[in-house]
N, C-alpha and C positions, 0 to 999 in steps of 0.2 A: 649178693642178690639171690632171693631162694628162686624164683622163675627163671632165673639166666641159669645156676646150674641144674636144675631141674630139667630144662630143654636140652643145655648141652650134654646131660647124663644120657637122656633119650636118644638124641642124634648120635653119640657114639655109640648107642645098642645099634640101631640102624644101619650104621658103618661096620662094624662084625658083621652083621647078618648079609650086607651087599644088595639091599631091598631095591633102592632105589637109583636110578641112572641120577643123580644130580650132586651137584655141590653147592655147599652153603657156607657163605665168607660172612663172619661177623665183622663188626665196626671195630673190632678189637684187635684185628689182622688172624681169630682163629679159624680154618677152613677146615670143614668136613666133609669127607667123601664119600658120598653112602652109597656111590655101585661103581661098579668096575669101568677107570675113565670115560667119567658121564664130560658130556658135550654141552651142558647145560650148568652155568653156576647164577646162583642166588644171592644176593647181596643184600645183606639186612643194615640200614639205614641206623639205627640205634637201639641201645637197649629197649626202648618203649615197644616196637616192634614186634619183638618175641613174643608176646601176648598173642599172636596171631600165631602162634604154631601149638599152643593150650589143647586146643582140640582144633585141629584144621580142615578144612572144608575145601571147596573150588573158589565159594563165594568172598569166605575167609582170603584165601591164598590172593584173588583176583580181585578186589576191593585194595589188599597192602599193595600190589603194584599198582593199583590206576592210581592210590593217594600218597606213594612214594617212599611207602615205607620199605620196599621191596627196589631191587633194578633187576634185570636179566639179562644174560648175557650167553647169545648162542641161539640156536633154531630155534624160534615160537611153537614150532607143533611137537616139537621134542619138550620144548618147556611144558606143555600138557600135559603130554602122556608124564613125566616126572610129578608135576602136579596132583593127576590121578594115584598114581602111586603113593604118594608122600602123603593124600588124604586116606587109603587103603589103611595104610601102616600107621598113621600117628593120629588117623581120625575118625569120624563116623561114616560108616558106608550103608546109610540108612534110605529107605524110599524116598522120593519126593512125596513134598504135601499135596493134601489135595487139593483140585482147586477152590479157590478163594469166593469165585463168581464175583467180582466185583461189579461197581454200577459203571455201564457204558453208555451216558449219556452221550448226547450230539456235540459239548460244549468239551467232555473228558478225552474223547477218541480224539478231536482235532487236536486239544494239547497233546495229546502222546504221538501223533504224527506230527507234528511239527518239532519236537524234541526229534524225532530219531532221522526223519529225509530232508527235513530244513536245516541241515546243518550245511552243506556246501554243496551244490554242484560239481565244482574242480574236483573238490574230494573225491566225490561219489567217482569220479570220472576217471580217475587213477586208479582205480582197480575192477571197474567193470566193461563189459565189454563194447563197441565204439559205438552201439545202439543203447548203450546203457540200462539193458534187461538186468533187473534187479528180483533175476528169481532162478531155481534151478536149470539149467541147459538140457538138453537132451543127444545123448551119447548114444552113435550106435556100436561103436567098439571101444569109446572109453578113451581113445587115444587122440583124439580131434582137439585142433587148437578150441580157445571158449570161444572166438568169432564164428564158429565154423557151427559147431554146440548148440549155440543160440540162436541161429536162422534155424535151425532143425528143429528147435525148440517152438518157435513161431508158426512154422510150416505145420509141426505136427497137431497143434492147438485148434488151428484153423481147419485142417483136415479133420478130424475128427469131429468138429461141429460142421460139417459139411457148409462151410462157406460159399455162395453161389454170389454172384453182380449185384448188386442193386439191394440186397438183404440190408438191415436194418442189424446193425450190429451194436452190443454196449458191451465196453472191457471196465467191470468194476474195479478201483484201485489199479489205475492204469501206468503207476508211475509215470517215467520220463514219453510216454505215447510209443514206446516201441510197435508192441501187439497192436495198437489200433491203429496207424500207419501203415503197420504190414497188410491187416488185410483191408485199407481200401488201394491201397499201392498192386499189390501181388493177385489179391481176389475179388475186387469191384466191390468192396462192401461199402455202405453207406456208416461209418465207423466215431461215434460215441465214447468218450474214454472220458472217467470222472478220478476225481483226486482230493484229498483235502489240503495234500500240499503243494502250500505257494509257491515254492524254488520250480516242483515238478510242474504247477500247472502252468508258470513261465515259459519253462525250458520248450516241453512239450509242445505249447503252440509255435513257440518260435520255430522249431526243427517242421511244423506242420506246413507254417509261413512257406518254409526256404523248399520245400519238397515240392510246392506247388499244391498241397493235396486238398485247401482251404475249401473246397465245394463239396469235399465228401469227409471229412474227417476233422473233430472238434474236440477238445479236453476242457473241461468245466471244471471248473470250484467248486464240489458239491459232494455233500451226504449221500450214500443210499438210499437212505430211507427218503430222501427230500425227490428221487425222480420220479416226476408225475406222470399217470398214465397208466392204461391198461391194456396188456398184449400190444403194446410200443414197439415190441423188438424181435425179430426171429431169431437172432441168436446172441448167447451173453455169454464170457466169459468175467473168470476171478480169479484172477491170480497172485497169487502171494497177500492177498488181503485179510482173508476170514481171520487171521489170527487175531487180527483186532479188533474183530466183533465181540466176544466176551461167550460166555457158553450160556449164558440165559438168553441172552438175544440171538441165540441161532435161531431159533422160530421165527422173529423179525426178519430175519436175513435172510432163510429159504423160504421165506412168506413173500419177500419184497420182487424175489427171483422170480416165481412163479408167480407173480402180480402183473411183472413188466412182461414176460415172457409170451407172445404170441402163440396161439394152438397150433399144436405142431410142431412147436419150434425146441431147440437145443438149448444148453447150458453146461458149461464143465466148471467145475470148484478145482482151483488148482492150489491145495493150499499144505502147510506142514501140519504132521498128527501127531497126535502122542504112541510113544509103544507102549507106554500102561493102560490097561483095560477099565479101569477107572478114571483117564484121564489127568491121572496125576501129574505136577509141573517134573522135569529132568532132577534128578537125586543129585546125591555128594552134594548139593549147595548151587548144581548148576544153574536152576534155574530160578533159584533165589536172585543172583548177581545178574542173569539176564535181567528181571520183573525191575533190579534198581537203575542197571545203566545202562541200557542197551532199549528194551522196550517194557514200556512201563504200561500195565495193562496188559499185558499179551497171555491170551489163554488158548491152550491146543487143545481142543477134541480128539478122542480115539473115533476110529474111522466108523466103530460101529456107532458112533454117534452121529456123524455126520451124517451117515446112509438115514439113519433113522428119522432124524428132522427133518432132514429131504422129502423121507415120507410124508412125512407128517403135513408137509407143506402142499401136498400133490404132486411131486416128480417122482417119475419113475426111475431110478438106478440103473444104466444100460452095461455100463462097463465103468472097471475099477483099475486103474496102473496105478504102481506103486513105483515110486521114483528114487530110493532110500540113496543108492547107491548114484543116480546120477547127480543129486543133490553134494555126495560128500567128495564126489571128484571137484563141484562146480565152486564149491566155496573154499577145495585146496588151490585152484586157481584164482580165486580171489585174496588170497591169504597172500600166497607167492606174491600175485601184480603188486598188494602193499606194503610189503615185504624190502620189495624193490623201491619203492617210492616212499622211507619214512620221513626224507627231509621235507620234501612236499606236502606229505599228509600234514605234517604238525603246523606247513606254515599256513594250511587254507582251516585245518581244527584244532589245531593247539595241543599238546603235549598231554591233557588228559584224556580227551577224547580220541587220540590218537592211540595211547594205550589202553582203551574201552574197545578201541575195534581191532587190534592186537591180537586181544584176547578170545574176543566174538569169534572171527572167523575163524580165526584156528581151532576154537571148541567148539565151533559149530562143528567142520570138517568133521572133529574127531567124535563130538557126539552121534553125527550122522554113521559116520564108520563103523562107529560099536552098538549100531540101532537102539542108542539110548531114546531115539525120536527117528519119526517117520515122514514121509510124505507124499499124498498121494494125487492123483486127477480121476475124478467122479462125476460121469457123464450122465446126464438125466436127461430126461424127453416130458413135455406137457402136451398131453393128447384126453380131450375132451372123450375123441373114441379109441377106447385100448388097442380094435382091432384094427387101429390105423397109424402105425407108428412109425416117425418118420425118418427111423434109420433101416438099412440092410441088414440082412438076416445075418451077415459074418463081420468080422471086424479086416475082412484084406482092405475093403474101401481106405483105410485108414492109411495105405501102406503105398497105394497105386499111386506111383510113378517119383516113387522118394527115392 
């Protein structure tokens, strides 16, 4: 077969050179070891197979394992970085495309939410943390369990919009209702949390039920674009959402913000960005294999877009964090809890999707690591009068009494 020796002519170059940490066992019993006792081997299912190492990619490499043409055997984040490598050496290490702009209708975003958070509660709940915050933590030495992470996470969101009693609060894309719980539980907020998924908008009220908090804190079945009203709410957050806005309907999205937003009142965008200045999806093929199994639709802005829409929409930009690094500790703790829990994973999402999230988190982790992608919270203010703006001249406010 001229493709089988073809690859294996290649893989024994590769094995001279010591390129890569990994091993690859054919169906044939031959193994190749292409770095000095790699910890990671590769298992090719059959000759059909090899056609994925032609020119290989992430999305290539990470496509053969979710459809079984591949097995793995050994650390997943080390199966990565070997991945990376082995696309380095035997593939193309090209930019990502740009984006697509696809159409984000009302009818297309619920399907793609409901594919990626309607997959299982259990699930979900085996590797995040016991509020089930499905977004990055907040580290202040890096070393904190993710429970620990994740109130600070919460605390710091709310402090920053200076949360007061009685405020009128919406958490866009609220998942499981953690953030909107906390602040009517913690800070007296009258707290608004919307979703378009079912499992989340269940789970959520049910947790809201049992908390007691049913008089001040509610989770809705609903679009953005569908909450009615104007200057509704003094303070909004978003987090982990905008991804699935799409980048033509950013205007929609910081339009809708500064529609619901009271004068005066606060807003944080707590969302991932891209590190290319053009917004281009993640290279190597990462972010092709995201777009197919992971989140279909998902398009990241660079920050200086986001700033700019904002503009655009009437907020002002008060303050910018940049998260990169507490993102890439939060999703190695997620990797680990599922790491820990495969027999469970597969029996609440089955063996494909099991190996989709496999992969996700651990290239998230390590996309995040190598700031192939970013993530930032961008804090804006709506003031009818400039010279009356409703944050402190310094940011310690943000810090008093953490």
């Amino acid at each position: 077969m001229i493709l089988e020796s073809r690859i294996e002519k290649k893989l024994a170059e590769l094995k001279a050179h010591g390129e890569v940490p990994l091993a690859i066992e054919l169906w044939n019993g031959k193994r190749f070891e292409l770095g000095g006792r790699p910890r990671v081997t590769l298992r090719v299912a059959g000759a059909g197979a090899l056609r994925r190492f032609a020119k290989p990619d992430l999305a290539a490499l990470g496509e053969a394992y979710v459809e079984g043409d591949f097995d793995l055997e050994g650390p997943i984040d080390e199966a990565l970085r070997a991945a990376e490598a082995l696309t380095r050496s035997l593939g193309r290490a090209a930019k990502g495309r740009l984006p697509r702009l696809g159409l984000h209708t009302k009818k297309a975003d619920a399907e793609a939410i409901h594919y990626h958070y309607d997959v299982s509660n259990d699930f979900y709940a085996l590797w995040l943390d016991r509020r089930m915050v499905y977004s990055c933590g907040y580290f202040r030495s890096g070393g904190e369990e993710l429970e620990q992470a994740q109130a600070q996470k919460l605390d710091h969101i709310c402090r920053k919009l200076r949360l007061q009693p009685g405020e009128r609060f919406l958490d866009i894309g609220c998942g499981w209702g953690a953030l909107a719980m906390h602040a009517a539980e913690k800070f007296g907020a009258t707290a608004t949390g919307i979703t378009l998924s079912h499992n989340q908008h269940a789970l959520a009220n049910e947790r809201i039920r049992a908390a007691g908090l049913q008089d001040r804190c509610q989770v809705l079945l609903q679009d953005y674009r569908d909450v009615a009203g104007e200057g509704v709410f003094d303070k909004i957050a978003s987090v982990g959402m905008f991804e699935h806005v799409g980048l033509k309907n950013l205007p929609v999205y910081f339009g809708a913000i500064h529609r619901l937003l009271a004068d005066g009142g606060i807003a944080i965008n707590h969302g991932i960005t891209a590190a290319d200045a053009e917004s281009r999806e993640v290279g190597l093929g990462a972010g092709e294999f995201v777009e197919k199994y992971v989140f279909p639709h998902g398009e990241i802005p660079h920050l200086s877009l986001v700033v700019r829409e904002s503009a655009a929409a009437g907020l002002e930009v008060m303050d910018v964090e940049t998260l990169r690094l507490h993102y890439a500790r939060t999703l190695a703790c997620w990797s680990q809890r599922l790491e820990a829990n495969l027999q469970a994973a597969r029996a609440h999402a089955g063996e494909k999707r099991t190996r989709i999230w496999r992969l996700y988190l651990a290239g998230c982790a390590h996309a995040f690591e190598r700031n192939w992608v970013t993530i930032h919270q961008v804090l804006a203010v709506k003031s009818a009068d400039p010279a009356r703006n409703p944050l402190p001249w310094t940011r310690e406010y943000m810090y008093r009494g953490s």
